[in-house]
KOLVOMI-607874 format. One record per residue: residue in three letters; residue number from 1; x, y, z of N, C-alpha, C in turn. Coordinates in pm, 1 decimal. Layout:
% KOLVOMI-607874
 rolo nudo      nc1      nc2      nc3     cac1     cac2     cac3      cc1      cc2      cc3
  ALA  NUM        X        Y        Z        X        Y        Z        X        Y        Z
...
//
This chain:
% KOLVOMI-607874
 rolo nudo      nc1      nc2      nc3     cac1     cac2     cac3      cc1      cc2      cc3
  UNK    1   5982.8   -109.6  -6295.6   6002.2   -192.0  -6178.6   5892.5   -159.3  -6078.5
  UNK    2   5844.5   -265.3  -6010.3   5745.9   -239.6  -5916.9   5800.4   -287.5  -5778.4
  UNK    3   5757.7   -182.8  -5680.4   5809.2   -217.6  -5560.2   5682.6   -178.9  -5470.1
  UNK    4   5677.6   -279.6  -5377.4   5558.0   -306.7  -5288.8   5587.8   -227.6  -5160.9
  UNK    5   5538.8   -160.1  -5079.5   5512.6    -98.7  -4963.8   5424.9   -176.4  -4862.7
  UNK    6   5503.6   -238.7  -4767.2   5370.2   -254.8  -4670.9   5373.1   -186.7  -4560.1
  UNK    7   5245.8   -134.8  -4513.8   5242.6    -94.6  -4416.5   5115.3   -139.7  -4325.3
  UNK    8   5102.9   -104.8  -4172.3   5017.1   -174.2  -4107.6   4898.9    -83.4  -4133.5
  UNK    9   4762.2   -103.3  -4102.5   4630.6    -78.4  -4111.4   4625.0     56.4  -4053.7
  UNK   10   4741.3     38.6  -3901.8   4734.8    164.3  -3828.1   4817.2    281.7  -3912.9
  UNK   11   4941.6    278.8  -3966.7   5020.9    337.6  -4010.6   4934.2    410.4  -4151.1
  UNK   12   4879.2    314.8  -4239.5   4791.5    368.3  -4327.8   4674.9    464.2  -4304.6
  UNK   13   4628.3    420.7  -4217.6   4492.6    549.6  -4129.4   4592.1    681.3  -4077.6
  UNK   14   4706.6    669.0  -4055.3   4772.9    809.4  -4027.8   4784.7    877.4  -4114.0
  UNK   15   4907.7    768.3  -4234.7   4907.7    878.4  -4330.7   4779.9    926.0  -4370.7
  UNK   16   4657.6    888.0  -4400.0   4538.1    925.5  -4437.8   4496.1   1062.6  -4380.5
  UNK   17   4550.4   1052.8  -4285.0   4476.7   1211.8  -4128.1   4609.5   1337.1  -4222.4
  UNK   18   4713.3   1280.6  -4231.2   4788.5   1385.2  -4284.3   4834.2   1422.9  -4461.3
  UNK   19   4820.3   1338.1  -4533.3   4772.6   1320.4  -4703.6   4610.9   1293.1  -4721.4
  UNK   20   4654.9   1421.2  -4890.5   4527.1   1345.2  -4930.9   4520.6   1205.4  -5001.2
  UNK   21   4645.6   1191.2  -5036.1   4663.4   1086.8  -5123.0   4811.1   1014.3  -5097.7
  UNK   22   4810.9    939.0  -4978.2   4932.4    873.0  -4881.1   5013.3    750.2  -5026.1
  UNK   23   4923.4    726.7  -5149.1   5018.3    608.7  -5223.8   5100.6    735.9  -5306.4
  UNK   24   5020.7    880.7  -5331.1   5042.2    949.1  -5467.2   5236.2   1007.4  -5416.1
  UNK   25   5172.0    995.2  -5225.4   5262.9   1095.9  -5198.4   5439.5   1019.9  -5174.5
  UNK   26   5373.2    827.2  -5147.9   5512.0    733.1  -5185.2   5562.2    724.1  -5280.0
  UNK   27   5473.9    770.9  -5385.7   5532.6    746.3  -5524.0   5691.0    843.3  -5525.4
  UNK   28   5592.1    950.3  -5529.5   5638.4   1097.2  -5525.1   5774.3   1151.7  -5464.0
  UNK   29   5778.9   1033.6  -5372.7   5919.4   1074.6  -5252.4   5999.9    937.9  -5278.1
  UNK   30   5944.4    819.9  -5352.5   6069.4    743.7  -5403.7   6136.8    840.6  -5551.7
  UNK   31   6034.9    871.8  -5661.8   6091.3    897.9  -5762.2   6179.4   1065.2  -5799.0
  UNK   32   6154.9   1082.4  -5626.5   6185.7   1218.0  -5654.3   6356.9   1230.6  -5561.5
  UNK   33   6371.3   1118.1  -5474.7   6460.2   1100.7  -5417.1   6560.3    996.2  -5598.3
  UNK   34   6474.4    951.1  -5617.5   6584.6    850.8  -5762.9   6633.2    961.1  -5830.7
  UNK   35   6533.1   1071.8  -5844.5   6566.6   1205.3  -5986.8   6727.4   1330.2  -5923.4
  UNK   36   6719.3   1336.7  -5790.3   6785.3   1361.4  -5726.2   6963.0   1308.7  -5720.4
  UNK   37   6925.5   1163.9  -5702.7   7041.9   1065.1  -5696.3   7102.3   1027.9  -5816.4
  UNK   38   7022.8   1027.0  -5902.9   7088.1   1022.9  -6059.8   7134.1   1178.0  -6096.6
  UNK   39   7100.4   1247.6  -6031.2   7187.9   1416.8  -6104.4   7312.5   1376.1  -6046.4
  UNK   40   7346.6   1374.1  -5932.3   7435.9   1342.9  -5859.6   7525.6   1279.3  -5884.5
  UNK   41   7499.3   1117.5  -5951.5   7547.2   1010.5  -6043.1   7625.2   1034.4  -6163.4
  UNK   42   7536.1   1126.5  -6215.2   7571.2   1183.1  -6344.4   7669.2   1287.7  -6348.4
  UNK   43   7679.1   1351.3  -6236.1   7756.4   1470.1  -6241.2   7910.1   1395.3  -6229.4
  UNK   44   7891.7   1319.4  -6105.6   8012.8   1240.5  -6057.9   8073.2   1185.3  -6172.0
  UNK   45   7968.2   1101.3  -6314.4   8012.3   1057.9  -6416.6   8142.7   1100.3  -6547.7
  UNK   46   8027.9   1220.6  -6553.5   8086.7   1373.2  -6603.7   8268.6   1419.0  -6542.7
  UNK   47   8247.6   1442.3  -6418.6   8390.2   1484.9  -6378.7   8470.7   1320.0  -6421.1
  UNK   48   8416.5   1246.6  -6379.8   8524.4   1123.6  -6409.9   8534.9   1115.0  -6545.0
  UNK   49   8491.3   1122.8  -6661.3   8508.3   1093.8  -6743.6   8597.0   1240.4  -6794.2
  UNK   50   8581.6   1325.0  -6777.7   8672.5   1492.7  -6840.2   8782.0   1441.1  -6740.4
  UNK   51   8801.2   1391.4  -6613.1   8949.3   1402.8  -6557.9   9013.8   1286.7  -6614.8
  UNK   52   8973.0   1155.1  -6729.1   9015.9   1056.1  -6782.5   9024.5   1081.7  -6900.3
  UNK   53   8946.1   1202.8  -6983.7   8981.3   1154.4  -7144.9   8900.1   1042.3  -7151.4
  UNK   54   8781.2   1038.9  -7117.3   8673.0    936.5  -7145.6   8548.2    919.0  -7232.8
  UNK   55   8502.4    897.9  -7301.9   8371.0    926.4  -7362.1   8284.6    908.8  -7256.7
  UNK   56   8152.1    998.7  -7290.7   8000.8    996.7  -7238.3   7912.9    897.6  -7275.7
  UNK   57   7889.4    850.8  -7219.8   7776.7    735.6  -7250.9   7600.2    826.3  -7260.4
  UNK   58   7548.7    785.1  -7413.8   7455.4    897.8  -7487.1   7318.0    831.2  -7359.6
  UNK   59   7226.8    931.6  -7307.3   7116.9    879.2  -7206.5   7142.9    894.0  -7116.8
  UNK   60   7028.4    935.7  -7012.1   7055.2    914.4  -6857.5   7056.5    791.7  -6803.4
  UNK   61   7013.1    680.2  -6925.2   7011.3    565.9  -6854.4   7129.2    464.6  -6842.2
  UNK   62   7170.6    533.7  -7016.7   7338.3    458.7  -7034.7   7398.7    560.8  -6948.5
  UNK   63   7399.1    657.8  -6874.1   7499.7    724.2  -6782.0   7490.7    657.9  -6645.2
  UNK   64   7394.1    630.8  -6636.7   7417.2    552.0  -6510.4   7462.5    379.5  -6519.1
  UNK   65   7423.8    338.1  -6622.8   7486.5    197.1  -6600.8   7667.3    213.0  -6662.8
  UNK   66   7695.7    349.2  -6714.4   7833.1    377.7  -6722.8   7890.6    402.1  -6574.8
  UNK   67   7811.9    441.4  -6559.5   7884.6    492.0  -6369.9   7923.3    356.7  -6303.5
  UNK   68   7813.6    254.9  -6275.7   7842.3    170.0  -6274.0   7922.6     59.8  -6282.2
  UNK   69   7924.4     79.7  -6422.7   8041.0     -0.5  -6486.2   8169.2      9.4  -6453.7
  UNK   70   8203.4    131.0  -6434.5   8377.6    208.6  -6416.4   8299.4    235.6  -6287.0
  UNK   71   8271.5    194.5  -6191.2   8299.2    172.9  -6065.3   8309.7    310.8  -5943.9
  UNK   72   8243.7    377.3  -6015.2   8178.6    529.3  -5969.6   8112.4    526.4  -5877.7
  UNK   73   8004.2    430.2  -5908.6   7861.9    433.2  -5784.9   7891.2    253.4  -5787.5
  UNK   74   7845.3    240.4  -5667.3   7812.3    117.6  -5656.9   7673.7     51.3  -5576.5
  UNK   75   7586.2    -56.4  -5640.7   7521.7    -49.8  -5529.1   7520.5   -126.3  -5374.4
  UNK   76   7462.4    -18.3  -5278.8   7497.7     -0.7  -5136.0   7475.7   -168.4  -5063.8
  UNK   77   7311.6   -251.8  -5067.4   7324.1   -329.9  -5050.1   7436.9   -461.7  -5098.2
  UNK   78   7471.5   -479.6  -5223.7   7572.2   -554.6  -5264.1   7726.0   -503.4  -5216.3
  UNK   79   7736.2   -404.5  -5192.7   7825.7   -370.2  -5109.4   7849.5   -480.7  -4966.8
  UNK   80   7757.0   -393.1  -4932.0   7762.3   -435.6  -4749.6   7740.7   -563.7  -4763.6
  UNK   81   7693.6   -677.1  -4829.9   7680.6   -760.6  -4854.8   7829.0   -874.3  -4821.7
  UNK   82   7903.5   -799.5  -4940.1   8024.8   -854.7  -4961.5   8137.2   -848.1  -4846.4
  UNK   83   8076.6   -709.4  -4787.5   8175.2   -701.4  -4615.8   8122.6   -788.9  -4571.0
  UNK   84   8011.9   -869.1  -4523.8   8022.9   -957.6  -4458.6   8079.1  -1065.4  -4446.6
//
């Protein structure tokens, strides 16, 4: 998945004064905040499934669209969405 960043001309010349490498270091702090949020996901998965007598879904990737599914995690925008 690709996700676009914009930022203004000014904002980019900052990060520049304080990174050496201001795209290496967005990468870095989305995928490291995702690696984070999926342990988390997964763990939550884990207890739900041992306090149900549930099977594990094999992958980190089928563990998270298991979480999902059985209604563990949900996502936040489609959430708030639906309160409105």
């Amino acid at each position: 998945m690709n996700i676009t960043v914009t930022l203004t001309n000014k904002e980019y010349k900052a990060l520049q004064a304080a990174l050496i490498d201001p795209d290496g270091w967005i990468q870095h702090a989305a995928t490291e905040k995702a690696r984070v949020v999926t342990n988390r996901i997964i763990d939550k998965l884990v207890e739900h499934c041992n306090d149900n007598d549930l099977g594990i879904a094999s992958g980190r990737d089928a563990q998270i669209d298991q979480a999902y599914d059985l209604g563990i995690v949900e996502n936040l925008a489609e959430a708030e969405s639906t309160e409105e």
